[in-house]
N, C-alpha and C positions, 0 to 999 in steps of 0.2 A: 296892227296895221301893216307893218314891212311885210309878215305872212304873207298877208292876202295880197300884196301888189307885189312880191318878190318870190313867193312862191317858200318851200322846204327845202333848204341848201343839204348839198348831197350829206350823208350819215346813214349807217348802220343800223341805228334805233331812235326811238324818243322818247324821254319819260317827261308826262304833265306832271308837274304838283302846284298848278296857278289856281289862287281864290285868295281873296280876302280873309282877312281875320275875323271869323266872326263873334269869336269871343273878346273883341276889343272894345277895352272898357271905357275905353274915352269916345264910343262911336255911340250915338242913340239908333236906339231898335226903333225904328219906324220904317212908312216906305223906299226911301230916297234908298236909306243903306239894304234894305233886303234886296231893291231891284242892282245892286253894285254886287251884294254877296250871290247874288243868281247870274249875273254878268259875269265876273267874273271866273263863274265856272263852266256855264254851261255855252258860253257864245265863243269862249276862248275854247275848249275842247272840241265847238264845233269847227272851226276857225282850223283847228288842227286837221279836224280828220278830211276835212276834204283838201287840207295841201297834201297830207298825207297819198290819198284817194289820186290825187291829180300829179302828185310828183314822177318826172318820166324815170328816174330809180329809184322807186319807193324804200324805206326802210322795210327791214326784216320780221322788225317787232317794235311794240308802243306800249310802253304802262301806264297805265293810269290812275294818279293816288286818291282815292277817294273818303267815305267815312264809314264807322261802326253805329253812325246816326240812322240808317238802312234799317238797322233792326231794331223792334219797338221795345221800349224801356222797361224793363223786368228785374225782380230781387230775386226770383229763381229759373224762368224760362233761360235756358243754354242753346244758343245759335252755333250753328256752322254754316258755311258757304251756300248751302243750299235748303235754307230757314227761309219762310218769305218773308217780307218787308216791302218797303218803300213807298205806302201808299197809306199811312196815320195822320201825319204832323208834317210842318213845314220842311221840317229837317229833313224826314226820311224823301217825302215827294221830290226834295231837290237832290238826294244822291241821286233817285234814279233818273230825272233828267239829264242830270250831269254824265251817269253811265251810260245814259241810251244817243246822248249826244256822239260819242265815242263810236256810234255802231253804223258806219257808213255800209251801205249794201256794197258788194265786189271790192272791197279793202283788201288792195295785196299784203298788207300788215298783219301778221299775229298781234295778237291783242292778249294785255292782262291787265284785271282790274283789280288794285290791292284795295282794302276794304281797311283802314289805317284806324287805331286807337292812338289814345291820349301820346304822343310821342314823346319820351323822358329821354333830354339831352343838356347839353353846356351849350352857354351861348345863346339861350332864347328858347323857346315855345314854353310848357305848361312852368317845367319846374325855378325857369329863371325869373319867373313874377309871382313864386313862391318864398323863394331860396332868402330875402330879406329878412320877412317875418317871423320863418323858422331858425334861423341864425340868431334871431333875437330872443328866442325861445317864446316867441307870441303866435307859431301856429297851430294847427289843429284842422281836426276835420271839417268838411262843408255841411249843412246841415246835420241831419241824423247821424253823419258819415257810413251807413249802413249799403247806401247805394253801391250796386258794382263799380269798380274800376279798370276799365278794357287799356289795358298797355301796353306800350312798344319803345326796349330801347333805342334809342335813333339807327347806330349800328347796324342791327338785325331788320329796320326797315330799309335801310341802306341796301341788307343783304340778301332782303326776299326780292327788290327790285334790281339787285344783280341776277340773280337765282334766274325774277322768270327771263332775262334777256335772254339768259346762256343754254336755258333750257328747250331746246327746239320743239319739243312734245308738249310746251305747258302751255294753255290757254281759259281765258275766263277767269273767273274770280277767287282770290286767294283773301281771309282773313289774316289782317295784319296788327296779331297780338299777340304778347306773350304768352308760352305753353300756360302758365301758370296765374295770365289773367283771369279766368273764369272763377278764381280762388279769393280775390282781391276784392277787397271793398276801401271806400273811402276814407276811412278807418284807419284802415291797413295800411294803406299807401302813408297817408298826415304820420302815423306812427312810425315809422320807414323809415320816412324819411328825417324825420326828427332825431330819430337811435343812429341813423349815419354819419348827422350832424352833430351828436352829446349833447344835444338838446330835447326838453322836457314836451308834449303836444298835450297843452293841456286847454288850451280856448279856440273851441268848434267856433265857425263863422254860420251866427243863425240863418236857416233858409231866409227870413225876412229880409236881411240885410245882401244876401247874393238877389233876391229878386229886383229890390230898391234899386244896384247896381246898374243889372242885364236886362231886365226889365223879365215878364213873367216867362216869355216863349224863347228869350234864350236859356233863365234859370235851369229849366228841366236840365238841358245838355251837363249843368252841372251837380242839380240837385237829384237827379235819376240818372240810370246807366243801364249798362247791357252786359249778360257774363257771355263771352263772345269764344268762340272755341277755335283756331288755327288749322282746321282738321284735313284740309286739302293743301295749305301749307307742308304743313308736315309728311303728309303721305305722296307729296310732290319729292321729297328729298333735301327740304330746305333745313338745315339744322342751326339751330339757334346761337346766339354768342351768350345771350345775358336772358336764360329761362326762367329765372326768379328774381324779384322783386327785389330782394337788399342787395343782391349783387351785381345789379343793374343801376339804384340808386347809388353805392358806394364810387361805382365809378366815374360816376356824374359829380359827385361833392369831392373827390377826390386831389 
């Protein structure tokens, strides 16, 4: 609301990363909360870019953090930046509203849209509503745990969204995964992260019981995945801090 009645106070850039949680587990999947998980993103980004559009010193550049929910869920299809998507499932149709919100005609702003996996940090998101049960030696993978695992030290998503500010030449869409998520399954990760911790992963959480949770159309997000490939990231000049898996977990349980 201050936005819209106050306008973009002067800055250099802006990065959105606003939406709700939509894998929170205390929230039921019905109407009320999809129309708040689509609010949240798509009226607040539009919200942005027309202060953006309208500010009389616009920013230079805007990122925009989005999802690897864009691309449809596959055990062997491999995406990069320019894979189509966004037109299956709820998930994928709301990236792209969310990105095409973002796409004001005559925007003095360069624009980048990072396309963000699972993001593994201290302090909150995937691995802090992990970190309990594995400590206990009671985790494991989710289902089959066969599904891919698209991920991003927080760090390096830190650093691709410095990267495209700085970078005057870069615009459009950057996948925001580690080099070596396409390698990764849920498997892989439960075990990871376990060996980081000296603890054993030995009890998968049946799909039954993730659906019962999230109910069936959030499950997928966790019971399926995408092997997602960085490939315009990296031929942008962006180099990684934490390219592999245990040495991106180790720093997190650290």
């Amino acid at each position: 609301e201050e936005l819209s009645h106050s306008g973009l106070p002067l800055c250099d850039a802006v990065v959105n990363l606003a939406g709700e949680n939509v894998l929170n587990p205390f929230r039921r999947w019905n109407d009320a909360f999809c129309r708040e998980v689509i609010s949240s993103r798509v009226e607040t980004t539009k919200t942005l870019a027309k202060a953006i559009a309208d500010a009389e010193q616009p920013p230079r550049a805007w990122v925009l953090v989005t999802g690897v929910g864009y691309y449809r869920p596959s055990p062997t299809a491999e995406y990069t930046e320019d894979s189509p998507g966004g037109d299956f499932d709820f998930f994928s149709r709301l990236v792209s509203s969310w990105e095409a919100a973002a796409l004001t005609p005559g925007s003095p702003a360069r624009g980048v849209v990072v396309r963000s996996g699972v993001v593994l940090g201290r302090g909150g998101g995937a691995v802090s509503q992990m970190l309990w049960p594995f400590r206990l030696g009671l985790g494991g993978p989710l289902g089959s745990g066969l599904q891919p695992f698209p991920w991003i030290h927080i760090r390096d998503l830190a650093g691709i969204i410095c990267h495209a500010l700085e970078s005057e030449h870069l615009q459009g869409v950057l996948n925001g995964v580690a080099p070596s998520s396409p390698a990764t399954s849920n498997g892989t990760f439960a075990q990871e992260l376990a060996a980081a911790l000296g603890r054993p992963a030995l009890l998968p959480v049946p799909a039954w019981a993730v659906r019962a949770v999230f109910g069936a159309e959030r499950a997928i997000m966790l019971l399926e995945g995408q092997r997602v490939v960085p490939k315009h990231t990296l031929e942008s000049g962006y180099h990684f801090i934490f390219p592999d898996l245990s040495g991106a977990l180790k720093d997190i349980v650290a």
